[in-house]
N, C-alpha and C positions, 0 to 999 in steps of 0.2 A: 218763143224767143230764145230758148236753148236753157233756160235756167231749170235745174235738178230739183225737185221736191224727196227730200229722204225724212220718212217717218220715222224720230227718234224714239221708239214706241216706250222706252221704261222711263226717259226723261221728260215724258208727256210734252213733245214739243214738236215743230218740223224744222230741217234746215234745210233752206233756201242756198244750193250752189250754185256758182258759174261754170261756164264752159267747162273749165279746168282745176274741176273740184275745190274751189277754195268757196269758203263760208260767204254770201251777201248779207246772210240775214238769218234771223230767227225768227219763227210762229210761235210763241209760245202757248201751251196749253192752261190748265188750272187742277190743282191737287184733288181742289173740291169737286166734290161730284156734285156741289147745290150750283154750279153757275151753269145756266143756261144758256151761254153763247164761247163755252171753253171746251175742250175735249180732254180725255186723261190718259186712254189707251190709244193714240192714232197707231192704228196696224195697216192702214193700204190706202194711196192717194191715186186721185183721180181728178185730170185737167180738164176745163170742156172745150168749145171752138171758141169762148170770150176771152180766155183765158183764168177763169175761176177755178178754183183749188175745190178740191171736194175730199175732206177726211172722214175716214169709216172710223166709229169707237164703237169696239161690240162693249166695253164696261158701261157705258152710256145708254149703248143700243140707238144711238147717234148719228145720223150725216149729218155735215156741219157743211155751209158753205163760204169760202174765202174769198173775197178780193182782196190779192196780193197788192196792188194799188191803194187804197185807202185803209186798208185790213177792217172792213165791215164784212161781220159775220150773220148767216144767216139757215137758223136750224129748220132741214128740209122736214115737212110732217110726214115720214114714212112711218109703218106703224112696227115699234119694237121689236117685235115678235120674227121682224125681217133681219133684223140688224144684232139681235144680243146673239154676241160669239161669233158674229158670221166675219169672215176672213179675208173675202176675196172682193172689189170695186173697181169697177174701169166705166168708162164713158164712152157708147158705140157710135157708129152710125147716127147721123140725126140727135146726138145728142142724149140718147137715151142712157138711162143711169141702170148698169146690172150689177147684183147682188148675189154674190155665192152665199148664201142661207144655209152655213155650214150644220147647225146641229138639226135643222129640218129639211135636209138630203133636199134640197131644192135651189134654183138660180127665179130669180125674179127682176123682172124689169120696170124702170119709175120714169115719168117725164120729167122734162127739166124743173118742172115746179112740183113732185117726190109724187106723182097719182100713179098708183099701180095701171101698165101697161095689160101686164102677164106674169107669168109663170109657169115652170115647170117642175118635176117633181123627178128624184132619180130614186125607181123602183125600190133598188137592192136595200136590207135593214143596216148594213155596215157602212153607206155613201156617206164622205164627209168632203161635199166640193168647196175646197179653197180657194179657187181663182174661176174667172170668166172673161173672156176676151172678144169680142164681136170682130166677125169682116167685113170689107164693104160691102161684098155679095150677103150679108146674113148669116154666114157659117158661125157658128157657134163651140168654142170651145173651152171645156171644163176640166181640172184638173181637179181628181178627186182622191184624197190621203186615204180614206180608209178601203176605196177601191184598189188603190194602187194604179190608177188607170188613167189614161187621158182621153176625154169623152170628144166627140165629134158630132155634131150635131148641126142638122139643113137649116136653111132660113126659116122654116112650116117649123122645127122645132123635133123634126125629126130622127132619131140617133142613126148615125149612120157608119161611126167607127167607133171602135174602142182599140186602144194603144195600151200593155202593159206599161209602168213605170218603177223607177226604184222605191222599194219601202222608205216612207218617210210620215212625219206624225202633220195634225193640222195648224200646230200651232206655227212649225216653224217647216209649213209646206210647200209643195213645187207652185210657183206662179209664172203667172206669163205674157206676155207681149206680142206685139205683131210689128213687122218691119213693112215699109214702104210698099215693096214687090209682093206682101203677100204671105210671105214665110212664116214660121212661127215658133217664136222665142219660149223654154222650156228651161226652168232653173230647177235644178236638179239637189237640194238641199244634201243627200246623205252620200251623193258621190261625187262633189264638189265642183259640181263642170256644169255649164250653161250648153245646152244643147239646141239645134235649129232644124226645124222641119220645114218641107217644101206645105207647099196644098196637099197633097197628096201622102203627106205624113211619112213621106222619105227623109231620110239623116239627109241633109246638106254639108252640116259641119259639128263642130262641138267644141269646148273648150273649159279647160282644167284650171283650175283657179288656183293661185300656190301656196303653198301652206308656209305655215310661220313656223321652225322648228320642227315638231311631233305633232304641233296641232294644222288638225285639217279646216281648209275653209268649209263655209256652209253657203252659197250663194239663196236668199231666198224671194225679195225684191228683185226688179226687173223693169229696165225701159230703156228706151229708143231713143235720140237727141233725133232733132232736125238734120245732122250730119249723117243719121246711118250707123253712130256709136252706141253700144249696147254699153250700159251701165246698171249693176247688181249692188244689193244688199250684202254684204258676209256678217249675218248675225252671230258667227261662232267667234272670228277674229275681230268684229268691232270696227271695220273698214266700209271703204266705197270702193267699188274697184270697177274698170273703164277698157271696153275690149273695144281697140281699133279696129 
């Protein structure tokens, strides 16, 4: 319905925008790590086709599920081990729920009621994949910090590309999106520009976020409105920013 979900990750909270960046609303989370239906670190949301909110807390090691409508929550049973520190959540194809299992070099995939699908595993000892993005065909793509690299991978689970990327760490690493046609959205944290690939992992276009002063932006969220408008996180500058 167009409305922005931005994970206020230190103020333990999410804010609910409209079209045109202005505040609807607040999710709030809970300080306490004892409540069982709050979250403390949302670091990455994920909508599904009902429209349910789904925030990752790796301090939790948490998926939480929201109905924005009545705000009944409800904690998915994925097991810990999946979720503490892990960075990266989007909602694919059919519904399925993937998991970048940042500090155990792996992406894992959950049904809509949290039952491990699968998994994968990325060989290297330095792999730290921060984000996962599903296509309709299946394609599979990873972006991983300690690689420095953006993974490609078939519907079978196959690796089929590897992309260099700029050096960046995982806490505050590249994540990404897919637009309409296909393409695929690439936030670029340490050189400040939102970059777009075709299928075929050609530059399309790119774009420089602008700095405040001396201080550079950091873009490190990422999504797509029903319009086609790419809207990013700048974790460095403390903003929303919205590329027509």
């Amino acid at each position: 319905d167009g409305r922005i979900f931005v994970a206020d990750t230190d103020n333990s909270r999410v804010l609910v925008l409209d079209v045109e960046g202005e505040i609807q609303s607040i999710i709030e989370g809970e300080l306490s790590r004892d409540a069982a239906l709050h979250f403390v670190e949302p670091v990455d949301l994920a909508v599904d086709a009902a429209g349910l909110l789904h925030v990752l807390d790796p301090a939790l090691a948490r998926l939480l599920r929201i109905d924005p409508t009545d705000g009944s929550r409800t904690v998915l049973p994925i097991a810990a081990e999946y979720l503490d520190r892990s960075r990266g959540l989007s909602i694919g194809p059919g519904d399925v729920i993937w998991i970048a299992n940042t500090p155990n070099r792996r992406v894992a995939a959950f049904d809509r009621d949290g039952l491990l699908l699968h998994e994968f595993f990325i060989p290297d000892v330095d792999a730290q994949p921060v984000d996962v993005v599903v296509a309709s065909d299946g394609t599979r793509y990873v972006s991983d910090a300690g690689l420095h690299r953006l993974l490609r991978y078939t519907a079978n689970g196959d690796l089929a590309e590897t992309r260099e990327m700029p050096r960046s760490n995982s806490v505050n690493g590249p994540h990404l999106a897919l637009r309409a046609n296909g393409s695929l959205l690439v936030s670029e944290p340490e050189t400040g520009r939102i970059v777009e690939l075709d299928a075929r992992g050609i530059r399309r276009a790119a774009w420089t976020l602008p700095m405040a002063g001396q201080e550079p932006a950091k873009p490190v969220g990422i999504a797509v409105d029903p319009a086609g408008r790419v809207w990013t996180v700048d974790s460095n500058l403390n903003r929303v920013v919205r590329l027509e």
